[in-house]
C-alpha positions, 0 to 999 in steps of 0.5 A: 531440496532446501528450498522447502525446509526454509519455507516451512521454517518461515511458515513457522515463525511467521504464524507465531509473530502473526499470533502476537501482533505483528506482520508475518513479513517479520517472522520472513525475516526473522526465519532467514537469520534465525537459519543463517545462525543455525547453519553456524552451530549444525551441519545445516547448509544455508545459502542463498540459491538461484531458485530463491533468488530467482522467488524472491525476484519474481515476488518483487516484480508481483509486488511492483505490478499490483502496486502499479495496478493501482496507481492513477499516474495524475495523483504521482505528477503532483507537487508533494510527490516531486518536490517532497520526494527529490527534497528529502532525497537531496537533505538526506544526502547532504547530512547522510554524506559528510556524517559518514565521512567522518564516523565511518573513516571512508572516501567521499564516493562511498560515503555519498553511496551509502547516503543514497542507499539510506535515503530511499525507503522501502517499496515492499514494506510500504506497499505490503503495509498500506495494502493490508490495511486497503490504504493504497488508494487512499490520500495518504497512501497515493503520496507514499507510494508516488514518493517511494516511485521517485525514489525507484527511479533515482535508485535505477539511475544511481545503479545504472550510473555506477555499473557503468552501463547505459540502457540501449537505444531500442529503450527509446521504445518504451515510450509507445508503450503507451500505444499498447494499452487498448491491446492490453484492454481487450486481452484483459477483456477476453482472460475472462476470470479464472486462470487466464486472467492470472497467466495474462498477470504473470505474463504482463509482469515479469515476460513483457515488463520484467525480461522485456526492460532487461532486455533493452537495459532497463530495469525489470522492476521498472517495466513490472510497474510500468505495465501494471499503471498501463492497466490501472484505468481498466474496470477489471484492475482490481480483479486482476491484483486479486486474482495474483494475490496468493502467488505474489504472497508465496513469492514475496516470502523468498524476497524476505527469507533471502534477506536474512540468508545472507548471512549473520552480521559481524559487530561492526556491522550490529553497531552500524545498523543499530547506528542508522535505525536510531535515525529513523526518526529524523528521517520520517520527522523530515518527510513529515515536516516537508509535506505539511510545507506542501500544504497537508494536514498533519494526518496524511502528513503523519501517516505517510511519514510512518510509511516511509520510515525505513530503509529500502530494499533498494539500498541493497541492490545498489549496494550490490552493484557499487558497495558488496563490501556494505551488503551485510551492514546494509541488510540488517540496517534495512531487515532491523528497520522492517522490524521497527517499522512494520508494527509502528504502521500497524497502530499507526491510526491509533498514535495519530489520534493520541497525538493529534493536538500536538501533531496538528499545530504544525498544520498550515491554516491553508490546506491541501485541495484534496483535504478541504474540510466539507458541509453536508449541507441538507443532505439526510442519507450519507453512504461513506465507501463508494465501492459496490456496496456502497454504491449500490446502497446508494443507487437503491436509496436515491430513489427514495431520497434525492438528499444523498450524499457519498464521500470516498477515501479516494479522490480519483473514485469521487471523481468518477462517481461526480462523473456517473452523476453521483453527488460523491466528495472525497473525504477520509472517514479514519481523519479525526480532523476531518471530523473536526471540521465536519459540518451535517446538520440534516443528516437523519441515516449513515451508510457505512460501506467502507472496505475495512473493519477499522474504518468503519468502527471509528466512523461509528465511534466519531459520529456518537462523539460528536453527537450524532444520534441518527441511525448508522448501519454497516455491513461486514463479513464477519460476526465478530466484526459485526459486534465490534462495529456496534459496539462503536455504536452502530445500530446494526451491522449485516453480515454481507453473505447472509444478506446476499442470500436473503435478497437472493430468496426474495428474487425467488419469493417474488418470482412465485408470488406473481408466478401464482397471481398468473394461474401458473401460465408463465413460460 
């Protein structure tokens, strides 16, 4: 089975970028080509087969559910997403199509389809990126996913458009789907949560969402997401994505593999590939310059950029209905611009805060309302990341001091808590702006309860720069972590399972003492 060879060939180069820096979907890619040059020079037989393509497909739709798990549909209806999204995609094909024309010697159908297969960015770069890094839910990341979710839905027009198909008239019902969701609530209810909750998964994403929209001539890709935002209000959303983390992975390595399958690239092809990744700078500059036109900071305007400065996955399925002769060119220019793309992201905080002077004079001096700068006021406790940790510090110490306050990355959370009868803001904890802006003149404590390692440490770093000299302590999993955020300059970080068993042991220590207080008579 060759199937198995290509995986442990992926497993290979994907452990070596990883030990360099880099996200392992870049050894994924660098397998597929690696095997297809093999297969020049050896006996060995490499092609894409149906059981990856059937993998590849299947992560895909993993991908596209658990991204939808996480979506609030009233942070996509917003004025950055629609006209940042179909602004860019109309300036893209308008300097895309005649440039083509004229380089590339080619009709103006083609050229136009090819501006349209470069105008999208990458869903599964994008998604894979701001998921490692738990940025999904943040400002920045909700406007990237909503565009890249504009962006989806012109590719499945374009397609439909040019297979010359058209969705069948039982499509029509997608609109009540909307009715199912308490039907969902209660089966996501009652999976419990163990290998039940991962079928009811797999069953929502690619039985009712995927083969369910083929069905009715809609695209599978669309349905995943679709039933994946059904959910994404349930309590449990989160558990769910978890639980469908290891599966989604496995199979999103055959999606990149396939990539790079498909065979080697002749030079036209290299010099085409390498053409357009030239212009993946003006292609995140423009998405940068529109967004601060809608009011962002330079930050989230920044980051989201970088996001989606790359060419999609999308582009190749469009290809592949309407241009298989610019499948191959496409791939590379599309596997080429995962390659630059996915370490630019991984630092991307990093060049932010180098470059933050020159970046924010282009800012306007009115501001997104979900980036307004905030006072503190008298608050004296601040718990930045209110998930449980968060939230449960915050719960414990409001009983001893009403002067608390919380900020969250994530404005839909602020919204919940402030709902809940917590005094909890959005703010971005990473945003040096935000920290510009900051004013907190009575804040004695600093809880640092966010998600990931590096939000924490440059909370820790930006409060002793500016001159905080209050008490800050975090939490974390992991010793060296532990030692990083204080070096930031936290006074302490607790490693959260030896923390949890300590509290465990106190339960037990107090349940003794009062068991002796009583002579013993407790039933």
């Amino acid at each position: 089975m060759p199937e198995a060879l290509w995986i442990s060939f992926a497993f290979t180069l994907g452990l070596i970028v990883k030990a360099v820096g880099l996200p392992p979907l870049v050894g994924y890619l660098a397998a597929g080509f690696a095997l297809s040059g093999l297969a020049t020079v050896t006996p060995l037989a490499v092609e894409n087969t149906d059981v990856l393509d059937h993998l590849a497909h299947l992560g895909v739709l993993l991908l596209l559910f658990t991204v939808g798990l996480k979506l609030k549909l009233r942070s996509i209806l917003s004025p950055e997403v629609i006209g940042g999204g179909l602004l860019h995609f109309t300036i893209s094909c308008s300097l895309f199509t005649p440039g083509i024309y004229l380089l590339l010697d080619t009709d103006w159908s083609t050229s136009l389809l090819l501006a349209i297969a470069l105008s999208f960015s990458s869903t599964v770069l994008a998604a894979k990126v701001l998921e490692s890094k738990r940025e999904l839910r943040a400002f920045h990341g909700r406007v990237a996913i909503g565009i890249l979710i504009m962006q989806d839905l012109i590719a499945l027009v374009v397609m439909s458009i040019a297979a010359g198909k058209t969705p069948s008239i039982w499509a029509l019902g997608v609109f009540l789907l909307p009715l199912l969701r308490p039907l969902l609530y209660r089966l996501l209810d009652a999976s419990g949560h163990d290998e039940l909750l991962v079928l009811l998964g797999l069953l929502l994403a690619l039985v009712l969402g995927g083969l369910g929209f083929e069905a009715v001539g809609l695209s599978s890709e669309l349905g995943a997401l679709v039933f994946g935002a059904m959910l994404a209000n349930h309590p449990r959303a989160v558990e769910l994505s978890k639980s469908l983390w290891s599966v989604k992975e496995m199979f999103l390595v055959g999606f990149f593999l396939q990539i790079g399958i498909g065979g080697l690239p002749d030079q036209q092809a290299l010099i085409f590939a390498v053409a357009v990744a030239l212009l993946l700078p003006l292609k995140g500059g423009l998405f940068f310059f529109l967004l601060l036109a809608f009011r962002l900071r330079a930050r989230s305007g920044f980051l989201t950029s970088l996001s989606l400065a790359n060419y999609s996955e999308f582009g190749l399925i469009v290809a592949s209905v309407a241009l298989p002769e610019w499948l191959v060119p496409l791939a590379i220019a599309v596997s080429l611009s995962f390659v630059i793309s996915a370490p630019i992201n991984r630092v991307a905080h990093t060049l932010y805060e180098r470059y933050s002077g020159a970046l924010s004079r282009f800012q306007a001096d009115r501001h997104h309302p979900d980036e307004q700068p905030i006072s503190l006021g008298d608050t004296r406790i601040l718990v930045m990341g209110m998930g449980r940790t968060g939230s449960a510090a915050y719960d414990r110490l409001m009983d001893s001091e009403p002067r608390i306050m919380g900020l969250d990355s994530d404005p839909a959370k602020a919204h919940m808590h402030l709902k809940a009868g917590r005094n909890v803001v959005f703010a971005d904890g990473e945003d040096t702006t935000f920290w510009e802006a900051l004013h907190m003149p009575r804040v004695e404590a600093v809880v640092l309860a966010m998600s990931d390692i590096e939000s924490k440490i440059i909370a820790a770093r930006m409060l002793r720069n500016r001159g905080f000299d209050g008490f800050i302590i975090a939490h974390t999993m992991f010793a060296d972590e532990a030692e990083k955020i204080k070096e930031a300059g936290a006074n302490e970080a607790y490693l959260t399972m030896n923390e949890t068993g300590v509290a465990l042991a106190s339960h037990i220590d107090d349940y003794l003492q009062a068991d002796a207080t009583t002579g013993g008579t407790r039933g």
